[in-house]
C-alpha positions, -999 to 999 in steps of 0.1 A, spaced: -192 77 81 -171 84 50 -150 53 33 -113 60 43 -87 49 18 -51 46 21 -26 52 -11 -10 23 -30 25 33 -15 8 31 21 -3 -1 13 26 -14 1 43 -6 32 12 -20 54 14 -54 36 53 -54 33 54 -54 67 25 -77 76 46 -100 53 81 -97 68 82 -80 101 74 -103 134 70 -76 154 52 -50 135 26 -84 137 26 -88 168 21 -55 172 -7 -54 148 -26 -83 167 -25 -63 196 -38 -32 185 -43 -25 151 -51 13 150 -20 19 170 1 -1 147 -14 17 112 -7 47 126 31 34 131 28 29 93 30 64 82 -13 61 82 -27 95 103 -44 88 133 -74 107 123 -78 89 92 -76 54 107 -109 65 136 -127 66 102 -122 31 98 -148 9 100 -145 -5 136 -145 -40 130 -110 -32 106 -100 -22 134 -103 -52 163 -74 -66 179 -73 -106 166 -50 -131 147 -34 -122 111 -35 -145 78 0 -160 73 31 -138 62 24 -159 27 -8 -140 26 2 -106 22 36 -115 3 14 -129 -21 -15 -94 -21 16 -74 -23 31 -90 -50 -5 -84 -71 -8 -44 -59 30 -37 -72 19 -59 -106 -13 -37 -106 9 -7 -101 37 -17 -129 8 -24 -153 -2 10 -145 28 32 -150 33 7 -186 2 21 -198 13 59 -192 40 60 -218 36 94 -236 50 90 -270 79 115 -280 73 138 -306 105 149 -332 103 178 -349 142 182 -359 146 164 -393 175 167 -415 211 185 -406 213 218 -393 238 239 -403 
């Protein structure tokens, strides 16, 4: 089965509320193909997870994914820094 991946603004939101939201946990525990699918994730690309991504059980602590978030929007930053496109000026002197 082919590797599904998720954007960077999908997981953002995944771990943002893995990190903040009680419920959306609780939630998660419970079933976790139901709840990525309640994260904007398509149903058809979460059944290509692998299934063992995919098995109710107990999530790390909210400091966990506060903390994987924190290094993905870093990552992300760090990216859009290094795409700076210099401007070019071709108007020198007055014109009249």
């Amino acid at each position: 089965m082919a590797s599904q991946k998720v954007s960077k603004v999908q997981m953002l939101d995944l771990l943002g509320r893995l990190a903040t939201d009680d419920g959306y946990r609780e939630r998660f525990e419970k079933n976790p193909s139901a709840a990525l699918t309640e994260a904007g994730i398509p149903p058809e690309q979460v059944k290509g997870f692998p299934e063992d991504h995919t098995r109710p059980g107990r999530l790390a602590p909210k400091s966990e994914f506060e903390a994987a978030q924190k290094r993905l929007t870093s990552q992300v930053d760090e990216d859009c820094l290094c795409m700076v496109i210099p401007g070019l000026r071709l108007d020198f002197g007055d014109h009249k």
